[in-house]
C-alpha positions as a printed NumPy array, in Angstrom:
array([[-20.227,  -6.524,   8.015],
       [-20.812, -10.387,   7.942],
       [-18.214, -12.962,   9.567],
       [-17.425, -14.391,   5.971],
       [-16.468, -10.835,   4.181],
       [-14.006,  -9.818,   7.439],
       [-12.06 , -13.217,   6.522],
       [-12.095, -12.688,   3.065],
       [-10.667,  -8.973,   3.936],
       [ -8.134, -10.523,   6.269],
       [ -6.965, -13.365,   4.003],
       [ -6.771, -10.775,   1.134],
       [ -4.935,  -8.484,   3.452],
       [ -2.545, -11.253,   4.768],
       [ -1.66 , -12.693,   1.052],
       [ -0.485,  -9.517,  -0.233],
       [  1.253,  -8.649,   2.828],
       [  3.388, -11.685,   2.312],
       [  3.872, -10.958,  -1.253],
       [  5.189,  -7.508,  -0.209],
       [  7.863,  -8.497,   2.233],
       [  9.028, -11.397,   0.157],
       [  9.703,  -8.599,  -2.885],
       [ 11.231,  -6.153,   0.181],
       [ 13.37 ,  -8.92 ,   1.04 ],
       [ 14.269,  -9.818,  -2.847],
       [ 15.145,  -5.955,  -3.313],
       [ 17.493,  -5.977,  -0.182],
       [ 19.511,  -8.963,  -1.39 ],
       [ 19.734,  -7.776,  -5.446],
       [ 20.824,  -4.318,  -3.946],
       [ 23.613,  -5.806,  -2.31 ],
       [ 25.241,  -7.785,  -4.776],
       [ 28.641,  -5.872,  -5.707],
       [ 28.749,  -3.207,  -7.949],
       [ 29.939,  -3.773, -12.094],
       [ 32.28 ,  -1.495, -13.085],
       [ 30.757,   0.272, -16.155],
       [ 33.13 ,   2.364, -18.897],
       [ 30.737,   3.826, -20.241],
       [ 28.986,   6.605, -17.891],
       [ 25.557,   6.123, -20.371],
       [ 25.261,   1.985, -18.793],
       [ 26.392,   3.636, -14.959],
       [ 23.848,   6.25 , -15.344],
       [ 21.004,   3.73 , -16.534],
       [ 22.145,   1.566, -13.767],
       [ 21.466,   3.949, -11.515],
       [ 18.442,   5.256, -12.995],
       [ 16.543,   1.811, -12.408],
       [ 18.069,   1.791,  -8.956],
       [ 16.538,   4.682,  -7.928],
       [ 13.382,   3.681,  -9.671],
       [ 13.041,   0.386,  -7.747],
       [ 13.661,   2.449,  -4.684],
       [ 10.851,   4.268,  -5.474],
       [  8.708,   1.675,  -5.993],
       [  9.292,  -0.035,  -3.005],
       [  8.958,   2.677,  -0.422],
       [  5.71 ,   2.78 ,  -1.936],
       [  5.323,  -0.884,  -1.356],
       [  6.648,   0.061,   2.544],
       [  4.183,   2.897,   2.824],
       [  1.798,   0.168,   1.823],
       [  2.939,  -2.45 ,   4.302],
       [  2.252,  -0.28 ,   7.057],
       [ -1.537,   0.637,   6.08 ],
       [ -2.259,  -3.494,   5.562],
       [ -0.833,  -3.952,   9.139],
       [ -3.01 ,  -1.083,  10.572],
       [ -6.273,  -2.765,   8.437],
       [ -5.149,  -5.899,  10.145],
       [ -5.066,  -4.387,  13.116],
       [ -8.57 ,  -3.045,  12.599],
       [-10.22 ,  -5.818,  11.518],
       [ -8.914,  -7.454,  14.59 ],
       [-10.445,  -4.998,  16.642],
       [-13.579,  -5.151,  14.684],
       [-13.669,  -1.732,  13.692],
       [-12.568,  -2.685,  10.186],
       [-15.201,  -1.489,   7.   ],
       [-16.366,   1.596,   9.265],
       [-14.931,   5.126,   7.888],
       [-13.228,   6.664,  10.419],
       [-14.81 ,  10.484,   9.35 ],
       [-18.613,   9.944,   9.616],
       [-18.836,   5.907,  11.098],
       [-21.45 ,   4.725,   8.317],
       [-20.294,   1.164,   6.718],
       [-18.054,   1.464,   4.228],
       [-19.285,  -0.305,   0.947],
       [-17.627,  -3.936,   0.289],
       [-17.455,  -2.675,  -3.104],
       [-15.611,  -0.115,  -2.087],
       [-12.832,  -2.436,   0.471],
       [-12.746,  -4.688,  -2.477],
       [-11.548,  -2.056,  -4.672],
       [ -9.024,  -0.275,  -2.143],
       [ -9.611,  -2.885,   0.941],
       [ -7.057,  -0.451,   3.116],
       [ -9.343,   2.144,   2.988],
       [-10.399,   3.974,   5.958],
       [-12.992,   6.362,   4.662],
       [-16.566,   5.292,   2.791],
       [-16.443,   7.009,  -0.879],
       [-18.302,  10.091,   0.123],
       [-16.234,  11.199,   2.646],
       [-12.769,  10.596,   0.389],
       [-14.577,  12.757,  -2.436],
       [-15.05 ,  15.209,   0.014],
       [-11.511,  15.423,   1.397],
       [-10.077,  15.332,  -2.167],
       [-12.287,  17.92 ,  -2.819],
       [-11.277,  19.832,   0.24 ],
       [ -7.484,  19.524,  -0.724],
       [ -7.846,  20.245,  -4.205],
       [ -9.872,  23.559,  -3.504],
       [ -6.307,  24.236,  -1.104],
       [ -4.034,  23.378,  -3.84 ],
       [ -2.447,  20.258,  -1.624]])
């Protein structure tokens, strides 16, 4: 992979792992504020309903966090764009598209394949 697409990768990869712990940190803070007291159980329940829906979302977002550190950590030992199941190049169209990836398209068809055919 050329010089010029690794920094694009890591910029890319460093931007939206800012953006991700700035929301973490704006989900802490709004989860803290104190709690309205709500007469009618239909407003508590909705309340609590998007609650657990942002919680959701952002353990996602956490799950995410950790795979952008690990392509980080990747590209910094220069190991990043290779799939980690057969070594070819992964495509840039590919990282561009998913840039945490760690497998080239082939082999992820294969192991979704491979998992499907087990019911997983």
């Amino acid at each position: 992979m050329k010089k010029k697409d690794v920094e694009y990768f890591k910029d890319l990869l460093t931007i939206r792992l800012a953006e991700l712990l700035s929301q973490a940190g704006n989900t802490v803070s709004g989860m803290t504020v104190p709690k309205e007291n709500f007469p009618d159980p239909t407003d508590r329940a909705t309340l609590e309903s998007d609650r657990n829906f942002m919680l959701r979302i952002r353990d996602r977002e956490a799950k995410l966090i950790k795979k952008i550190k690990k392509a980080l950590e990747r590209i910094e030992n220069n190991t990043f764009g290779v799939c980690e199941s057969c070594g070819e190049d992964i495509s840039i169209k590919r990282l561009k598209a998913r840039a945490v990836t760690t497998q080239c398209i082939d082999c992820k068809t294969k192991e979704e394949a491979f998992e499907k055919a087990l019911g997983i």
